[in-house]
KOLKOL-704186 format. One record per residue (C-alpha): x, y, z. Coordinates in nm, 2 decimals, padded with zeros to 4 digits, always signed. Layout:
<rs>
R:X:Y:Z .
...
</rs>
This chain:
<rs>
R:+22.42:+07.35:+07.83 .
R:+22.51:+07.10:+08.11 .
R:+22.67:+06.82:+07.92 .
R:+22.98:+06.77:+07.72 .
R:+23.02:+06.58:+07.38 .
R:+23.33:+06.34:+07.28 .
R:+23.31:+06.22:+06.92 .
R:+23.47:+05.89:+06.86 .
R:+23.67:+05.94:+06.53 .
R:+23.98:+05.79:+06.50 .
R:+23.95:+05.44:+06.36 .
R:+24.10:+05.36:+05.97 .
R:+23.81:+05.26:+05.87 .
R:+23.96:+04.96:+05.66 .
R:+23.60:+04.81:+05.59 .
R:+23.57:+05.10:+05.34 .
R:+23.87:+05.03:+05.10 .
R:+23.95:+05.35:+05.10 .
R:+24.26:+05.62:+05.14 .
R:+23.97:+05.88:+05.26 .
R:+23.94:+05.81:+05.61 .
R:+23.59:+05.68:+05.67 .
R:+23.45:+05.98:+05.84 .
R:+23.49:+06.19:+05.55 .
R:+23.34:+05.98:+05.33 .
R:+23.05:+06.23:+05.17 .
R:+22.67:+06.17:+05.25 .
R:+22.47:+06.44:+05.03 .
R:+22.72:+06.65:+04.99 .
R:+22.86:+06.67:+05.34 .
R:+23.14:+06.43:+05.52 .
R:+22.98:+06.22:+05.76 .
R:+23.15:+06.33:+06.06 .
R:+22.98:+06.70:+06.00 .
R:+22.64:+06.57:+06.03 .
R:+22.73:+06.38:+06.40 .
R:+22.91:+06.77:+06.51 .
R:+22.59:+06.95:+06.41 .
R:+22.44:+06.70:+06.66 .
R:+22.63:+06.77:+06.88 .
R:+22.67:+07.11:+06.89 .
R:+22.24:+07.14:+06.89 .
R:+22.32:+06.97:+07.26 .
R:+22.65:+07.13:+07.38 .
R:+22.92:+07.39:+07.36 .
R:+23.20:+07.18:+07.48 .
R:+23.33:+06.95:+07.18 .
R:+23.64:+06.71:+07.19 .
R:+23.62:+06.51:+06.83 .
R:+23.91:+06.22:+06.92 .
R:+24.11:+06.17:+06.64 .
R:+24.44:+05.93:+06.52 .
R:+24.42:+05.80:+06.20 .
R:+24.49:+06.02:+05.94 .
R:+24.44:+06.30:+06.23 .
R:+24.57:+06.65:+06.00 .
R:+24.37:+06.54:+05.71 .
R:+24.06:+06.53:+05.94 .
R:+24.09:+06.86:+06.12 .
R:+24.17:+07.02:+05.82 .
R:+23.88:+06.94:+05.64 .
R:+23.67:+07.05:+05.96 .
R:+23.81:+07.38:+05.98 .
R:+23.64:+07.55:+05.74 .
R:+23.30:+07.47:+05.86 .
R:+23.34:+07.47:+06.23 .
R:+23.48:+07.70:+06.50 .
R:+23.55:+07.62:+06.88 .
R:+23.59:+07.22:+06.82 .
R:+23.89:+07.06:+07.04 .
R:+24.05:+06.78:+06.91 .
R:+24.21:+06.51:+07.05 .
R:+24.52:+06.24:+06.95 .
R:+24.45:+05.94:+07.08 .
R:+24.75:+05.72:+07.24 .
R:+24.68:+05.48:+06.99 .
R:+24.99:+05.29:+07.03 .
R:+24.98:+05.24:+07.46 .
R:+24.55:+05.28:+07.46 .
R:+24.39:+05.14:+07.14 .
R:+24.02:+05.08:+07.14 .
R:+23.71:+05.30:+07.26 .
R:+23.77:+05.34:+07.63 .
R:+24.12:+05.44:+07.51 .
R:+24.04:+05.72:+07.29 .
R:+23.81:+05.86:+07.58 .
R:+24.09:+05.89:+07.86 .
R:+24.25:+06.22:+07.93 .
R:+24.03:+06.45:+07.78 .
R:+23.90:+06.73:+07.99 .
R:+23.53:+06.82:+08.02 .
R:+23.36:+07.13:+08.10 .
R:+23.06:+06.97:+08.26 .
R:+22.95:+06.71:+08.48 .
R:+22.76:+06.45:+08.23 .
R:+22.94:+06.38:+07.90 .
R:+22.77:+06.24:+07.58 .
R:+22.99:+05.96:+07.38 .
R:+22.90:+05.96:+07.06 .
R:+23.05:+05.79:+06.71 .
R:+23.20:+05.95:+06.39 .
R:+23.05:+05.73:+06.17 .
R:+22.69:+05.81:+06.31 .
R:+22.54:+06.07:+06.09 .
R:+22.20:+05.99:+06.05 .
R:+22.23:+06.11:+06.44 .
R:+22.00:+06.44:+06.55 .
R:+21.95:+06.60:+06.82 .
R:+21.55:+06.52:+06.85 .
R:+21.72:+06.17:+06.86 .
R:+21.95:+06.19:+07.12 .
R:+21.72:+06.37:+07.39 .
R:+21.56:+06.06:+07.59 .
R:+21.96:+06.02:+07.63 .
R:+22.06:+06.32:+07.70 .
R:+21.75:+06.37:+07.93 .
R:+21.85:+06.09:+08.18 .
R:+22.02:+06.14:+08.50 .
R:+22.15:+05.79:+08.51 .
R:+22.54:+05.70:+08.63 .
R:+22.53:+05.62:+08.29 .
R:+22.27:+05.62:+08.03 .
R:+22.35:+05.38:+07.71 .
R:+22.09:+05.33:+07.36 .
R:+21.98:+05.01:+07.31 .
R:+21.74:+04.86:+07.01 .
R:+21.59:+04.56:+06.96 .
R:+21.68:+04.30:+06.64 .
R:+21.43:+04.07:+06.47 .
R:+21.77:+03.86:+06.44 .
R:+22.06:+03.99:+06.67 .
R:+22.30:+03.71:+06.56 .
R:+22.62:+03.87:+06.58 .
R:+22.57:+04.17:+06.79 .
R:+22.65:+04.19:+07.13 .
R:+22.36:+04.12:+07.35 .
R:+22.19:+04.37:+07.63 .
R:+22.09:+04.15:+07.93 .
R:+21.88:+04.41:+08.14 .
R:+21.70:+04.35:+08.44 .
R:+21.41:+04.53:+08.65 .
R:+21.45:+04.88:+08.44 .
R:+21.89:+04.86:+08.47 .
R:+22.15:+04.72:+08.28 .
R:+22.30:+04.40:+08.39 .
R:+22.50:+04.34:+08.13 .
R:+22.69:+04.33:+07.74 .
R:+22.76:+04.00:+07.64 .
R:+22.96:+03.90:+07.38 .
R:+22.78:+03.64:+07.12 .
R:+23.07:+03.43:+07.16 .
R:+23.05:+03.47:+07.54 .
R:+22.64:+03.42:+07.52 .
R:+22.49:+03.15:+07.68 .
R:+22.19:+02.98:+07.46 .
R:+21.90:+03.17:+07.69 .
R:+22.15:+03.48:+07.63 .
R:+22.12:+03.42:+07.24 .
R:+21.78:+03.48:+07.24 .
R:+21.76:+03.84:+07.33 .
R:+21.70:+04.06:+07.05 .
R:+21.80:+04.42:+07.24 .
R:+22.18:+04.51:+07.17 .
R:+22.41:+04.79:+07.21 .
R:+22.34:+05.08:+06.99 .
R:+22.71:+05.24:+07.10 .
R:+22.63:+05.60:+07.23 .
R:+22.62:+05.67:+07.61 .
R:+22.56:+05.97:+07.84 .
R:+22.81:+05.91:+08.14 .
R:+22.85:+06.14:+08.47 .
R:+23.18:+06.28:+08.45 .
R:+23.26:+06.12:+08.80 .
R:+23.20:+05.76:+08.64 .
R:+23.45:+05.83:+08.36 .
R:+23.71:+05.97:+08.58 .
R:+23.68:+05.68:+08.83 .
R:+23.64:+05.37:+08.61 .
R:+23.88:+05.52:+08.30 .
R:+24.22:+05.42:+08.49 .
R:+24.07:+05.04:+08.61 .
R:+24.00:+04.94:+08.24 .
R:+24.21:+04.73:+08.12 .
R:+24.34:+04.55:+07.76 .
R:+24.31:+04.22:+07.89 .
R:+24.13:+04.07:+07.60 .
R:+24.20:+03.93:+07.26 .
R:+24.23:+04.24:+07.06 .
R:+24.44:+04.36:+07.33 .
R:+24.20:+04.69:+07.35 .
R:+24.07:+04.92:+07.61 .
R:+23.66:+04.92:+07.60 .
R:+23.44:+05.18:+07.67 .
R:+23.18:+04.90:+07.74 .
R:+23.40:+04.75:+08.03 .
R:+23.26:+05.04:+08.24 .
R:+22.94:+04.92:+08.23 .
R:+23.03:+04.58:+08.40 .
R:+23.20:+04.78:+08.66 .
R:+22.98:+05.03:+08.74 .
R:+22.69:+04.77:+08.80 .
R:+22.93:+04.58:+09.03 .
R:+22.94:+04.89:+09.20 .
R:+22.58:+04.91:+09.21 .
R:+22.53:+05.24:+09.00 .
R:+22.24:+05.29:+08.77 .
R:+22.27:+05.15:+08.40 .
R:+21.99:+05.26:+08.24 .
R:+21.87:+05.14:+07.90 .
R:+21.73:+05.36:+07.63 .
R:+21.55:+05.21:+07.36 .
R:+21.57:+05.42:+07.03 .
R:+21.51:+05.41:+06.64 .
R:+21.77:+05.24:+06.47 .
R:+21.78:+05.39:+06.18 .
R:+21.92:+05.73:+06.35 .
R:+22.19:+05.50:+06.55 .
R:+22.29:+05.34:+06.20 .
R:+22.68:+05.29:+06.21 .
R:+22.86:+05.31:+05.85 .
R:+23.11:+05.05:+05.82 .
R:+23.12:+04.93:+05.43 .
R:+23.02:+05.14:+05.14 .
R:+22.70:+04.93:+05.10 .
R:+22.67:+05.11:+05.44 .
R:+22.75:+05.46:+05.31 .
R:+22.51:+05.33:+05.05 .
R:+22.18:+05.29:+05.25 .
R:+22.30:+05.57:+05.50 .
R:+22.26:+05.81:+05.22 .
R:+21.90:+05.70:+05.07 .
R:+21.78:+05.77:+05.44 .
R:+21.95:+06.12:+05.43 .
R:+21.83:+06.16:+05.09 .
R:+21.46:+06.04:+05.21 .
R:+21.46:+06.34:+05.52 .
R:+21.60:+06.63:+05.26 .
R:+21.31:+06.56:+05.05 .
R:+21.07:+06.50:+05.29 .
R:+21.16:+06.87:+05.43 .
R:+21.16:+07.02:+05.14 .
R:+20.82:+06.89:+04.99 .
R:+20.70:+06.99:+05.34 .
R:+20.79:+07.32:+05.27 .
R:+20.56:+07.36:+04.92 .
R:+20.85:+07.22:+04.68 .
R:+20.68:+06.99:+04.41 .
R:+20.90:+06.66:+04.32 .
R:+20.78:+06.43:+04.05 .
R:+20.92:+06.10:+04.12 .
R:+21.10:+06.24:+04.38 .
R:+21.28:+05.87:+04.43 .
R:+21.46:+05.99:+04.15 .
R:+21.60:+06.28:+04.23 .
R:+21.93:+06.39:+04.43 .
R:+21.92:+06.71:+04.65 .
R:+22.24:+06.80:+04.85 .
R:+22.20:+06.86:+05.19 .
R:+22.29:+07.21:+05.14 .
R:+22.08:+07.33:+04.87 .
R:+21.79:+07.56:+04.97 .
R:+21.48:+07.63:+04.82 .
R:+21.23:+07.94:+04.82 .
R:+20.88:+07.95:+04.71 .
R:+20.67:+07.75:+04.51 .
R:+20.94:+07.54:+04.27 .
R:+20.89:+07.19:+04.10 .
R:+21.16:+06.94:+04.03 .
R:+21.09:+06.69:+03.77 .
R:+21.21:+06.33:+03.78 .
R:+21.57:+06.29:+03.72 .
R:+21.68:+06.63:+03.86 .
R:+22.08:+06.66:+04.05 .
R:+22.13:+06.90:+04.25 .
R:+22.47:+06.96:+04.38 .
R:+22.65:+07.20:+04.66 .
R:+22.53:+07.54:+04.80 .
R:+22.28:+07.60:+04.51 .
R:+21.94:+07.85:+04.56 .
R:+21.65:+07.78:+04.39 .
R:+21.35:+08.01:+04.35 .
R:+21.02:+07.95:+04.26 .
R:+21.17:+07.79:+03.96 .
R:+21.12:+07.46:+03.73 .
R:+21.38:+07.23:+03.71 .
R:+21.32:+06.99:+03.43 .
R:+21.36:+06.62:+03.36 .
R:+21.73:+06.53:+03.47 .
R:+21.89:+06.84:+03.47 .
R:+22.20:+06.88:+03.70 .
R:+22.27:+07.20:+03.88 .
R:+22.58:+07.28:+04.06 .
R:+22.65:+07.54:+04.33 .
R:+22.45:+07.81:+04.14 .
R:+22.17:+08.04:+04.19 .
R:+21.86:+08.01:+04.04 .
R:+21.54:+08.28:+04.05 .
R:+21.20:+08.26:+03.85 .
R:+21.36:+08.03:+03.59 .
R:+21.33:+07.72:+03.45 .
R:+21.58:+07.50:+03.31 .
R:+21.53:+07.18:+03.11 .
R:+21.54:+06.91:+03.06 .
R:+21.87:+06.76:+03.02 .
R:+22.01:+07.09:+03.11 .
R:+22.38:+07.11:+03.30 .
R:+22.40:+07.47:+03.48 .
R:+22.73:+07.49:+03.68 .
R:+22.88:+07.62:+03.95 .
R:+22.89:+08.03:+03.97 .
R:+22.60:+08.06:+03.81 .
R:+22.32:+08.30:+03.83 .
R:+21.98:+08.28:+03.63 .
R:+21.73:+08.54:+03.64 .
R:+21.36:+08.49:+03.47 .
R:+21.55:+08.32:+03.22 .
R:+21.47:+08.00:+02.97 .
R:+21.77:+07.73:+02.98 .
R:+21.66:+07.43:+02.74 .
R:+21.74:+07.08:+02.68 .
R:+22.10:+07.03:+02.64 .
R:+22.25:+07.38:+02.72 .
R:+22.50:+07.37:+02.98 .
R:+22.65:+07.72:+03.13 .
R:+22.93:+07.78:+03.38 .
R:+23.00:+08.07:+03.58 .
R:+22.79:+08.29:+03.38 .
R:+22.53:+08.57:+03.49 .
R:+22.19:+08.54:+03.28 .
R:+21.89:+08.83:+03.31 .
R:+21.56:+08.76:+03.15 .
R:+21.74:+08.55:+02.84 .
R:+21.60:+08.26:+02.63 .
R:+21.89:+07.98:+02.53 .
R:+21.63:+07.65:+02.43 .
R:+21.88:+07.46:+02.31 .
R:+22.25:+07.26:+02.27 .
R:+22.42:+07.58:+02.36 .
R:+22.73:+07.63:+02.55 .
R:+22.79:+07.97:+02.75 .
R:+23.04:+08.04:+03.00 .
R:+23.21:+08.30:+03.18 .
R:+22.96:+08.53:+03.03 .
R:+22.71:+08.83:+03.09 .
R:+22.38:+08.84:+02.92 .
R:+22.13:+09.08:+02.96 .
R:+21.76:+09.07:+02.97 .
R:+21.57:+09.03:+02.62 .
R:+21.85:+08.82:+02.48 .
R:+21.76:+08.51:+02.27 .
R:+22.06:+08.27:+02.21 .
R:+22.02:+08.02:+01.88 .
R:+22.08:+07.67:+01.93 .
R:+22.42:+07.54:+01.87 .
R:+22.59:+07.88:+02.00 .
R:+22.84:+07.86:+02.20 .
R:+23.10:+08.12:+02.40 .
R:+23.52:+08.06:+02.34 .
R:+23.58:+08.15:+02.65 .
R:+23.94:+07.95:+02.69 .
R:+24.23:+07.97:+02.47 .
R:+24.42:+07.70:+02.58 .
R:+24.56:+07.94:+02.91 .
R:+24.32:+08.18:+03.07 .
R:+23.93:+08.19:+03.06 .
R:+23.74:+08.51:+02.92 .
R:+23.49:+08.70:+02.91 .
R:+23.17:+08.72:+02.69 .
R:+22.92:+09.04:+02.75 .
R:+22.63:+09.02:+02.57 .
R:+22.37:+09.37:+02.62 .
R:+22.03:+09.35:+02.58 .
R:+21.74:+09.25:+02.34 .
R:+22.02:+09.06:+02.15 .
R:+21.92:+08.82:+01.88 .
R:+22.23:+08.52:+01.83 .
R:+22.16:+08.33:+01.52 .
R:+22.18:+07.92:+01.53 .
R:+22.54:+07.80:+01.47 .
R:+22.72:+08.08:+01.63 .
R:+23.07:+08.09:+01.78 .
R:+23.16:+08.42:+02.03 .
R:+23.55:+08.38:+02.09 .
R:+23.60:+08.61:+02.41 .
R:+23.71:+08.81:+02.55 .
R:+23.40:+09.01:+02.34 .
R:+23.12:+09.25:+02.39 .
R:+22.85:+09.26:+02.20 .
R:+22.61:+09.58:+02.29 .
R:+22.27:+09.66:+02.30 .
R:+22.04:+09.54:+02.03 .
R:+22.21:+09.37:+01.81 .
R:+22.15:+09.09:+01.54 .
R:+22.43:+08.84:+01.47 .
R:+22.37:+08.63:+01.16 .
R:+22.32:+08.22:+01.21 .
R:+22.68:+08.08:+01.15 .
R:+22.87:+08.38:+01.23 .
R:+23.20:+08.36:+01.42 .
R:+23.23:+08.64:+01.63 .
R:+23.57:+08.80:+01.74 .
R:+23.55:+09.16:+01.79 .
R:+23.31:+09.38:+01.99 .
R:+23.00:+09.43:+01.83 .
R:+22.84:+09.77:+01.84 .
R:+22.49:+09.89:+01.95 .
R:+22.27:+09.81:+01.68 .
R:+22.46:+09.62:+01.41 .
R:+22.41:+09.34:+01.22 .
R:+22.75:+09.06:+01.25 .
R:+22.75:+08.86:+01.01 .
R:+23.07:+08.61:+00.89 .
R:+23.03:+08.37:+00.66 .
R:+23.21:+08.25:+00.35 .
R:+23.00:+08.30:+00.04 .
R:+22.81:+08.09:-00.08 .
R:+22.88:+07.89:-00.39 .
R:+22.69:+07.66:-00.62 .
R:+22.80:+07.47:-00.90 .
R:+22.53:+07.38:-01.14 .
R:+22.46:+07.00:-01.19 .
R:+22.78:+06.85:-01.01 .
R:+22.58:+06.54:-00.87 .
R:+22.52:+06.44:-01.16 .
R:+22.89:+06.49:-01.30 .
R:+23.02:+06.35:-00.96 .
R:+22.84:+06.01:-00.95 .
R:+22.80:+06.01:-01.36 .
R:+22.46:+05.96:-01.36 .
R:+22.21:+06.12:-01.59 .
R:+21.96:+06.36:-01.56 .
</rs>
């Protein structure tokens, strides 16, 4: 790879309103800023991500996805603005690709007619029905003339609709010999990147403009941003994954994180969540259900179900309002308003509605085993840590505490009483 990346990321971000910095604001699951590295690293092996505002936070949050990144503090104090946070950092190669943390709609597939060019300097460009308040991109004859400031526009100026889309491909020799002229001359008292550009045509190098798709150069600024940023994410996971044979009904409804992976022939009703590293396998998720970082194999589960994360379901039946945490389930049948956690159930295993596992007693979480074939009455309480064995019935109502043995019966009720004609004695009414 013959071209270096540096990754704009050290603004506050105080559009957002937000103590998260902005490039870790999440997008399907994933910060922003990891979606504009796995960009970049589909184009390079030589990464510097420039950082300054809340700089530890950042790298720390990148470290346990990436290896071999470099980071950079930018002298924010002495060399605020872009062209700034790009001088001083060492490349490996002899064209370097600028691009901007709070890009991640970016790919790669994008960025090639870029990355492609052997321009002094390459720079994105797209045109705007209504480019009132962008800087506008005079060019000229194939080459970049100019970025003019709306303010500094004249009224011919106004009326062109191409403006900057912010990411540029530079030769390493124009960085290293326009870097130390820029200057902060300006109201903001900044260094810009986009001063080279002026220079380097002055100089008579090539400026050339590449138009590209907007909505993979889409900046996020403002949470309404953030907002639209993630239905297009949301709109390309879906659109791979129906691609791939998964069935969505009303799939405008439905949330998949970027991470999730599918297998096989699986449908997805309308309403369906689906949050972190979860597997599903040709599998039926019903009407809003919401699954969290678990596992899921020749099952369905639904509707209104909550499975969360740590679990794994096997050619099992999770019904309407059944949620289970961090529980293993083989070949077991649970239709309905049942809670199970930190549990083990074996194939055969029918679980009545209302049951539900104890597994907390105020301190520590157990653990429920359940064997096979077993039959769990409606109504039923398991307080772990328990096991209950093979084959075995526990009677509807029962509160379970100790192990139950292969088998048995469990059954622990109080008895039954009836007292013959209290209504009537109790609201004094006759017969």
């Amino acid at each position: 790879m013959s071209l270096s990346v540096i990754i704009l990321a050290a603004g506050q971000g105080t559009r957002m309103k937000s103590s998260l910095p902005k490039v870790l604001h999440p997008i399907s699951g994933l910060p922003m800023l990891h979606y504009v590295i796995k960009a970049a690293q589909a184009v390079s092996d030589d990464i510097t991500v420039v950082l300054y505002h809340q700089a530890d936070r950042i790298k720390e949050a990148l470290s346990a996805s990436f290896e071999g990144l470099k980071f950079q503090l930018q002298d924010h104090e002495n060399y605020p603005g872009t062209g700034g946070a790009v001088m001083n950092i060492p490349t490996q190669h002899e064209r370097v690709l600028v691009l901007n943390g709070d890009m991640p709609l970016i790919t790669a597939e994008a960025l090639e007619p870029l990355t492609s060019s052997n321009a002094d300097i390459t720079m994105s460009v797209f045109d705007l029905e209504n480019s009132s308040g962008y800087g506008r991109v005079v060019v000229n004859n194939g080459e970049v003339e100019a970025i003019v400031e709306e303010k500094d526009c004249t009224e011919e100026q106004k009326r062109i609709k191409t403006v900057n889309a912010g990411i540029y491909v530079f030769k390493k020799e124009v960085l290293d010999r326009y870097l130390p002229q820029l200057s902060n001359d300006n109201a903001q008292a900044e260094y810009y990147l986009t001063d080279i550009i002026k220079m380097a045509r002055d100089d008579k190098l090539h400026v050339k403009p590449v138009w590209v798709v907007e909505e993979s150069f889409k900046g996020v600024n403002s949470r309404y941003d953030l907002a639209r940023a993630e239905e297009i994410m949301q709109n390309r996971i879906k659109e791979k994954w129906m691609r791939a044979g998964v069935t969505m009904h009303l799939p405008s409804t439905i949330y998949i994180d970027s991470r999730a992976i599918f297998h096989g022939d699986c449908t997805l009703d309308n309403g369906v969540t689906i949050h972190g590293e979860t597997v599903i396998t040709e599998s039926h998720i019903k009407s809003h259900t919401v699954i969290e970082d678990a596992e899921i194999k020749n099952s369905s589960c639904g509707p209104m179900a909550r499975i969360r994360p740590g679990t794994v379901l096997e050619d099992s039946h999770i019904g309407n309002y059944v949620e289970v945490k961090k529980s293993h389930l083989k070949g077991v049948k649970a239709g309905h308003l049942s809670y199970i956690g930190d549990a083990e159930v074996d194939e055969g295993t029918n679980i009545g509605a209302g049951t539900i596992t104890c597994n907390y007693d105020g301190l520590k979480k157990h653990k429920t085993k359940i064997g096979k074939n077993v039959f769990i009455g409606s109504d039923t309480q398991l307080v772990a840590p328990v096991t209950i064995e093979d084959n075995v019935m526990i009677a509807a109502g029962t509160t379970v505490t100790k192990d139950v043995k292969e088998g048995a019966l469990a059954i622990a009720r109080t008895p039954q009483k009836i007292v013959e004609d209290f209504f009537h004695r109790f609201f004094k009414v006759k017969k």
